[in-house]
Short mmCIF file of the C-alpha atoms (twelve columns), coordinates in Angstrom:
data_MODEL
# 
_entry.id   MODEL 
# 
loop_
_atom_site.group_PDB 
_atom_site.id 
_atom_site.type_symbol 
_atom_site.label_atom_id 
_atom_site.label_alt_id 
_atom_site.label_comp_id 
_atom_site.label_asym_id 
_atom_site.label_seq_id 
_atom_site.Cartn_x 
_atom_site.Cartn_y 
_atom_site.Cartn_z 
_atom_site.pdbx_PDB_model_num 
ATOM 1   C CA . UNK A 1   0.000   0.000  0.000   1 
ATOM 2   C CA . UNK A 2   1.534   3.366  -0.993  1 
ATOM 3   C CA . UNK A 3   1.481   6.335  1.929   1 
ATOM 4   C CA . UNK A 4   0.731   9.497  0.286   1 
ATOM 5   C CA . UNK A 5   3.513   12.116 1.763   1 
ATOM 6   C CA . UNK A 6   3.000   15.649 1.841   1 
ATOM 7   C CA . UNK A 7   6.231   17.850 1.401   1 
ATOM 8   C CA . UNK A 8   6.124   20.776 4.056   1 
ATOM 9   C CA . UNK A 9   5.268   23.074 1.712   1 
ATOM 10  C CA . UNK A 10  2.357   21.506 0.929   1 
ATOM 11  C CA . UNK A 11  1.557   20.686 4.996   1 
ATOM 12  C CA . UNK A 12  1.823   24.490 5.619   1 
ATOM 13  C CA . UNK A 13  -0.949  25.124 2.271   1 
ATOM 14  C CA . UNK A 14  -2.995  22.283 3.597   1 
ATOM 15  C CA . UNK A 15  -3.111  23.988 7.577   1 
ATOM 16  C CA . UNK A 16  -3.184  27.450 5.800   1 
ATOM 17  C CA . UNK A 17  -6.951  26.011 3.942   1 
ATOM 18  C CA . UNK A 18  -8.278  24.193 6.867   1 
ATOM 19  C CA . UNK A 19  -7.298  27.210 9.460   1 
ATOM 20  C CA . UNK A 20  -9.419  29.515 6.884   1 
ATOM 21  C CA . UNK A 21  -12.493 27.461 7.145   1 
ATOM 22  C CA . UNK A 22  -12.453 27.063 10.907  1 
ATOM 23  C CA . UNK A 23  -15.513 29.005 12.565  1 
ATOM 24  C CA . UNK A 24  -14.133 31.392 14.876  1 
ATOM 25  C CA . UNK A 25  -16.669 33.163 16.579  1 
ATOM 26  C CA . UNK A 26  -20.259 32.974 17.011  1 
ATOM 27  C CA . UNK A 27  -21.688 35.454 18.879  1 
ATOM 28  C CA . UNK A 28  -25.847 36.157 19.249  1 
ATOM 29  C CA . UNK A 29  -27.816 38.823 17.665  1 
ATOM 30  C CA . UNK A 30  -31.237 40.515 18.548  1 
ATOM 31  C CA . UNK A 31  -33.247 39.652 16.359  1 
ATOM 32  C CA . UNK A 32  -34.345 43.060 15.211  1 
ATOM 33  C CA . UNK A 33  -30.379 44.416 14.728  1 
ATOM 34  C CA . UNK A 34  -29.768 45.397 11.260  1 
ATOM 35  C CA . UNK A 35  -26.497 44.002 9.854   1 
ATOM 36  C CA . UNK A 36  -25.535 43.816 6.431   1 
ATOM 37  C CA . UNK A 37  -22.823 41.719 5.672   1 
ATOM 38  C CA . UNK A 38  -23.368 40.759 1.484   1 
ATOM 39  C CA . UNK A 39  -25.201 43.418 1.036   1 
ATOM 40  C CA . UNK A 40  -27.986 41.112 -0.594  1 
ATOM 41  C CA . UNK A 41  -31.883 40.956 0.686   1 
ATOM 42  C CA . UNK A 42  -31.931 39.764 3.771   1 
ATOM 43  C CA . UNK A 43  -34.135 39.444 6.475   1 
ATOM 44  C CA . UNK A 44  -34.519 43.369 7.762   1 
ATOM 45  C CA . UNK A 45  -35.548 44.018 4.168   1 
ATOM 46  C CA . UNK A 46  -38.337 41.390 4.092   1 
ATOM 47  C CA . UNK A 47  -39.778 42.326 7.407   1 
ATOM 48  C CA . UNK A 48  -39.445 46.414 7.243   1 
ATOM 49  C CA . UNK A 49  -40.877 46.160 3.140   1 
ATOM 50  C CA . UNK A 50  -43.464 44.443 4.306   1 
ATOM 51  C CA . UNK A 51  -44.814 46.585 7.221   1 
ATOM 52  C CA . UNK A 52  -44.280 49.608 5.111   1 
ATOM 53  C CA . UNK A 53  -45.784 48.268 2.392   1 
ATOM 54  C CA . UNK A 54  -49.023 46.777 3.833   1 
ATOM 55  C CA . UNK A 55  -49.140 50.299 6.325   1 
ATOM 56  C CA . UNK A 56  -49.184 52.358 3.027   1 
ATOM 57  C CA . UNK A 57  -52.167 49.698 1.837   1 
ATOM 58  C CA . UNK A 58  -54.339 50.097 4.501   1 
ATOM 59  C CA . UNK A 59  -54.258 53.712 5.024   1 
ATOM 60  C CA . UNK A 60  -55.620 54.096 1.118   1 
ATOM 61  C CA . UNK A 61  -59.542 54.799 0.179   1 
ATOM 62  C CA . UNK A 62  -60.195 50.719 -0.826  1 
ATOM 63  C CA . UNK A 63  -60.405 49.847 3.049   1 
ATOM 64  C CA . UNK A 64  -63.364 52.092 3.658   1 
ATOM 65  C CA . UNK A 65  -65.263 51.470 0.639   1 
ATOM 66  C CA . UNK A 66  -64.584 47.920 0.993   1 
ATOM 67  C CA . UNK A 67  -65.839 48.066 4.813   1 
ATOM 68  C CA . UNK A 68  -69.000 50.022 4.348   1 
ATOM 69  C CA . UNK A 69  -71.072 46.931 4.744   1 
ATOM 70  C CA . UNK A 70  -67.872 44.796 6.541   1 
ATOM 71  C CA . UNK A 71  -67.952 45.243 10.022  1 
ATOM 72  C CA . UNK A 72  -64.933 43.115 10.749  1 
ATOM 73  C CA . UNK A 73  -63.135 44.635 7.308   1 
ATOM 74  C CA . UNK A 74  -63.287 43.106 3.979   1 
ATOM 75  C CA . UNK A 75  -61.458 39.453 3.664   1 
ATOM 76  C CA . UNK A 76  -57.740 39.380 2.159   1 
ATOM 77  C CA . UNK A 77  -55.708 36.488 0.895   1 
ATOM 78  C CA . UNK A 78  -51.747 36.620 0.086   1 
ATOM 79  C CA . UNK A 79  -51.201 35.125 -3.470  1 
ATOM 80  C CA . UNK A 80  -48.113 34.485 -5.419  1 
ATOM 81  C CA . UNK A 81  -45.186 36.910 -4.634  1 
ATOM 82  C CA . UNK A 82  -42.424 35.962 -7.443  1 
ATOM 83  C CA . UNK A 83  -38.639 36.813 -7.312  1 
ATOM 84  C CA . UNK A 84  -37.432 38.629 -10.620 1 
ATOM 85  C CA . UNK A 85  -34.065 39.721 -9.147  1 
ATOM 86  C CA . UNK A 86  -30.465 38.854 -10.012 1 
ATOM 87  C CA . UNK A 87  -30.575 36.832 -6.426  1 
ATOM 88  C CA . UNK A 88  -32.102 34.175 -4.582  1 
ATOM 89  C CA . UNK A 89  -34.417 35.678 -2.061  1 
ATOM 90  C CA . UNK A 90  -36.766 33.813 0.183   1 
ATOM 91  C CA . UNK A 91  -39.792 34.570 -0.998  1 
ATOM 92  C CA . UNK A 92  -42.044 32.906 1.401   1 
ATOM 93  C CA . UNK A 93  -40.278 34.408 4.734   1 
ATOM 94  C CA . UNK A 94  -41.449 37.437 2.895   1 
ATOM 95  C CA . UNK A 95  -45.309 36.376 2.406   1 
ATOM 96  C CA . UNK A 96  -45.018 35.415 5.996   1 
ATOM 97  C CA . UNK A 97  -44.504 39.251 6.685   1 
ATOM 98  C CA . UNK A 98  -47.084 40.435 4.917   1 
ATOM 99  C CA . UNK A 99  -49.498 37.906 6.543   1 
ATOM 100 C CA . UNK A 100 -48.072 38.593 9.347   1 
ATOM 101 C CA . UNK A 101 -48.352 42.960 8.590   1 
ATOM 102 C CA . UNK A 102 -52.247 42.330 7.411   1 
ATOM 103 C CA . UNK A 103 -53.016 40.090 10.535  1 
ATOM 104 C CA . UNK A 104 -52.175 42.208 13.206  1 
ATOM 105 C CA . UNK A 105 -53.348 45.152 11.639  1 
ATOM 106 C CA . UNK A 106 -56.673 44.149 12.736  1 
ATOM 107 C CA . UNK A 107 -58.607 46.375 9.895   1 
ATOM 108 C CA . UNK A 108 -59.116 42.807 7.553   1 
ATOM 109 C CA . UNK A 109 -59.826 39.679 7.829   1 
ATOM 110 C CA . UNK A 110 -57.272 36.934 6.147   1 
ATOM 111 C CA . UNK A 111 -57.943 33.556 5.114   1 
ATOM 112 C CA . UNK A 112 -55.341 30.778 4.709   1 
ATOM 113 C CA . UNK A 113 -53.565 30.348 1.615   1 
ATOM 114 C CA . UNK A 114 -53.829 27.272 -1.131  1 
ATOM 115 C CA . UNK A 115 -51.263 25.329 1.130   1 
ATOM 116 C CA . UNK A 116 -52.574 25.861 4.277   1 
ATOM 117 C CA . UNK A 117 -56.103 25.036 3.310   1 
ATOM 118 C CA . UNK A 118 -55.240 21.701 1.981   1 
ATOM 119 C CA . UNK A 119 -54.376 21.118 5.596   1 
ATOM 120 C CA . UNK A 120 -57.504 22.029 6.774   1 
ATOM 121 C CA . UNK A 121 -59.734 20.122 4.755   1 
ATOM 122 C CA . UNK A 122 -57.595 16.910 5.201   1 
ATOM 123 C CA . UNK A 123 -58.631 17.344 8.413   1 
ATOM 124 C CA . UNK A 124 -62.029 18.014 7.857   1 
ATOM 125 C CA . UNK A 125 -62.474 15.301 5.856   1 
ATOM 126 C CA . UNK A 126 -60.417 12.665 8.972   1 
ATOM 127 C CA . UNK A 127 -63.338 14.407 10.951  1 
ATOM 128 C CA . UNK A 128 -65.992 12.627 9.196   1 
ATOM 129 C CA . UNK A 129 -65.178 9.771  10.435  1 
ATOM 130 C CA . UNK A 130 -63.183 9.871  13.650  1 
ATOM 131 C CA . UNK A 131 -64.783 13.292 14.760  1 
ATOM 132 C CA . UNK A 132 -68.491 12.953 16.595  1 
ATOM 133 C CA . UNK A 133 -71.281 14.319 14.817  1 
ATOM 134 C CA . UNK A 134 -71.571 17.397 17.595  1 
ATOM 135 C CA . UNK A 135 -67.656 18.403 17.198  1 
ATOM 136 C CA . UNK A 136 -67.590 17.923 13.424  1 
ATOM 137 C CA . UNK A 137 -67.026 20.867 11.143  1 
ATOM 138 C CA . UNK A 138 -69.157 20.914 7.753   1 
ATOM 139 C CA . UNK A 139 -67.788 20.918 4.147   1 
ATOM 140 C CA . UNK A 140 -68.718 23.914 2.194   1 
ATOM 141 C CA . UNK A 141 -68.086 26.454 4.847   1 
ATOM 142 C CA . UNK A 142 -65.224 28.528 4.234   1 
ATOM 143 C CA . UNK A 143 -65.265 32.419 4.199   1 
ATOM 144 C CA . UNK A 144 -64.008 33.872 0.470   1 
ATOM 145 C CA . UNK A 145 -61.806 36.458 -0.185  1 
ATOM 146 C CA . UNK A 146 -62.340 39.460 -1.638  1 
ATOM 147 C CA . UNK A 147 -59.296 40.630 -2.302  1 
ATOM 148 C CA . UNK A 148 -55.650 39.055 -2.948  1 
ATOM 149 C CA . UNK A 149 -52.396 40.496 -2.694  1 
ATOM 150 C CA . UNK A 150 -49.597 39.700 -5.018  1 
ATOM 151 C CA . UNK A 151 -46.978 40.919 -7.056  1 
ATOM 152 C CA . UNK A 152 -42.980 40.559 -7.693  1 
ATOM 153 C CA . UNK A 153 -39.318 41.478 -6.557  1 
ATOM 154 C CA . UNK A 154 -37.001 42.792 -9.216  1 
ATOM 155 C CA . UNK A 155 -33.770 44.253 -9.226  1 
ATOM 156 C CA . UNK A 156 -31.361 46.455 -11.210 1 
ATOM 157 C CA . UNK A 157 -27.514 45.976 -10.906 1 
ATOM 158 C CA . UNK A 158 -25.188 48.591 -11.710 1 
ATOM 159 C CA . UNK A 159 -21.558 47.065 -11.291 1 
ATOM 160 C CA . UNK A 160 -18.143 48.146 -11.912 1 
ATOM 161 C CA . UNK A 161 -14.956 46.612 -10.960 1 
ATOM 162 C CA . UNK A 162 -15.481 45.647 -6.870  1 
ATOM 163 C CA . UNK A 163 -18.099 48.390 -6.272  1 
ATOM 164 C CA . UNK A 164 -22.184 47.428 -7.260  1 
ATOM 165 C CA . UNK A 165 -25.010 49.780 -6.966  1 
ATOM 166 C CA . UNK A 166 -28.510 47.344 -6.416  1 
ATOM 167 C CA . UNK A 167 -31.613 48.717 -6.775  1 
ATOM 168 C CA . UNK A 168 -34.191 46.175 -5.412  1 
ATOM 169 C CA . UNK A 169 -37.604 47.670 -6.263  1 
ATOM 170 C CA . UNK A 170 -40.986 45.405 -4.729  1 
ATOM 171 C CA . UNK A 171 -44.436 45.937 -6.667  1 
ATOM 172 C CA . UNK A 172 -47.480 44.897 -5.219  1 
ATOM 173 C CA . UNK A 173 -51.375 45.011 -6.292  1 
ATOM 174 C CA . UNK A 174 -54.116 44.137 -4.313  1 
ATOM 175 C CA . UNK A 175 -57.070 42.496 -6.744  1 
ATOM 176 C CA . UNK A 176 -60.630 42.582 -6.405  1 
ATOM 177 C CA . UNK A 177 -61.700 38.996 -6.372  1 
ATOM 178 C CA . UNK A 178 -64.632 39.589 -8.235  1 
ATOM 179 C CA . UNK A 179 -64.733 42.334 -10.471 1 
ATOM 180 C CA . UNK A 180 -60.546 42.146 -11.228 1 
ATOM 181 C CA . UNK A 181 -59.995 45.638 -10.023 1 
ATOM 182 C CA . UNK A 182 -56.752 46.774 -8.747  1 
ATOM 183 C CA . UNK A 183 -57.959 48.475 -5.852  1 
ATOM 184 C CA . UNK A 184 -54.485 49.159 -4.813  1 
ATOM 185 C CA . UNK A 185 -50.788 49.799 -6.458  1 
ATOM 186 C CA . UNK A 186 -47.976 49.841 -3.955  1 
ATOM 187 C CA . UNK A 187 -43.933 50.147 -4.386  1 
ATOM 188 C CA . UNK A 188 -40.821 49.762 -2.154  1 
ATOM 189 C CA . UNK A 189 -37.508 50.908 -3.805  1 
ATOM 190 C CA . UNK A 190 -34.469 49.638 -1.651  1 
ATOM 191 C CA . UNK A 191 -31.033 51.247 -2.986  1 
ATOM 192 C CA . UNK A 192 -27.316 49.347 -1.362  1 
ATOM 193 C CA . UNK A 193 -23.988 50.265 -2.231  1 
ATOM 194 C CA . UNK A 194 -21.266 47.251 -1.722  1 
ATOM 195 C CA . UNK A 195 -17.793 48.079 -2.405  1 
ATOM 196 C CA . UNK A 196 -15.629 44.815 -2.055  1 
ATOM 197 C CA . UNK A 197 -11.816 44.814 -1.526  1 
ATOM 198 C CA . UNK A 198 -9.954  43.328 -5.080  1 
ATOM 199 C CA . UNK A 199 -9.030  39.998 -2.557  1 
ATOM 200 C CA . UNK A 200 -12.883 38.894 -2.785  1 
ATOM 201 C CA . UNK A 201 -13.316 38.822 -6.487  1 
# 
């Protein structure tokens, strides 16, 4: 059997690359500290976007139109948010926050999404046979909405040499379910410049 031998060179490289992998600090972060170290999207984005965003909805004419005869506010769904940008960006940590923004708001009602409500009536339908007749829950039942959010990320890179200019810019429209109106037309624009030293590219 041949025994592979390193010359010290080659020892020294090998330390030098495993040294440069080793973690050497971890150290814990509030949650809500901003700290951009790519300068990519990242979770302070998603969460401030979205409360800006869905603030700027529900201070718009739609809500009180729509809640003339709603006393608990007009019903509102999240639909597809799609990423157009040069990166990969979590999309559904960001539909969480607008859920999340809409929920707690406490001017609409929301209903569950296509996912979630496959859930449910899984469970409704388990119910019709292990549940007892008082407990059950009926088919047939669930509240519509009237309006769905949706829309898409994008970006724009500007890039020379180690320094990039990135322009992330969110679009959202809120749809009337039944008529296909746009009742409203938000946008976020979030600019970042990122200057990297010549050693990282």
């Amino acid at each position: 059997m041949t025994k592979l031998r390193l010359a010290p060179w080659g020892v020294l490289l090998l330390a030098s690359v495993l040294a440069g992998c080793a973690t050497t600090e971890v150290k814990r972060m509030d949650v809500a500290e901003v700290k951009d170290l790519s300068g990519n999207w990242n979770d302070t984005d998603s969460r401030l976007t979205a409360e800006e965003m869905i603030s700027d909805c529900l201070s718009r004419p739609w809500l009180k139109k729509a809640s003339a005869d709603k006393p608990n506010g007009p019903t509102v769904i999240v639909g597809t948010v799609r990423n157009q940008s040069h990166e990969h960006i979590n999309v559904d940590t960001f539909v969480e926050n607008l859920q999340r923004a809409l929920i707690n708001s406490g001017q609409v009602q929301f209903v569950a999404n296509k996912n979630e409500r496959g859930d449910v009536r899984d469970e409704r339908l388990d119910q019709d046979t292990n549940a007892s007749e008082e407990t059950r829950k009926a088919h047939g039942q669930e509240a519509g909405a009237d309006f769905m959010l949706g829309g898409a990320i994008n970006t724009i890179e500007d890039k020379e040499g180690g320094k990039t200019v990135m322009l992330y810019q969110v679009n959202l429209k809120l749809m009337n379910m039944q008529s296909n109106h746009i009742a409203w037309n938000g946008e976020k624009k979030i600019k970042k410049f990122v200057k990297r030293s010549a050693a990282g590219w």
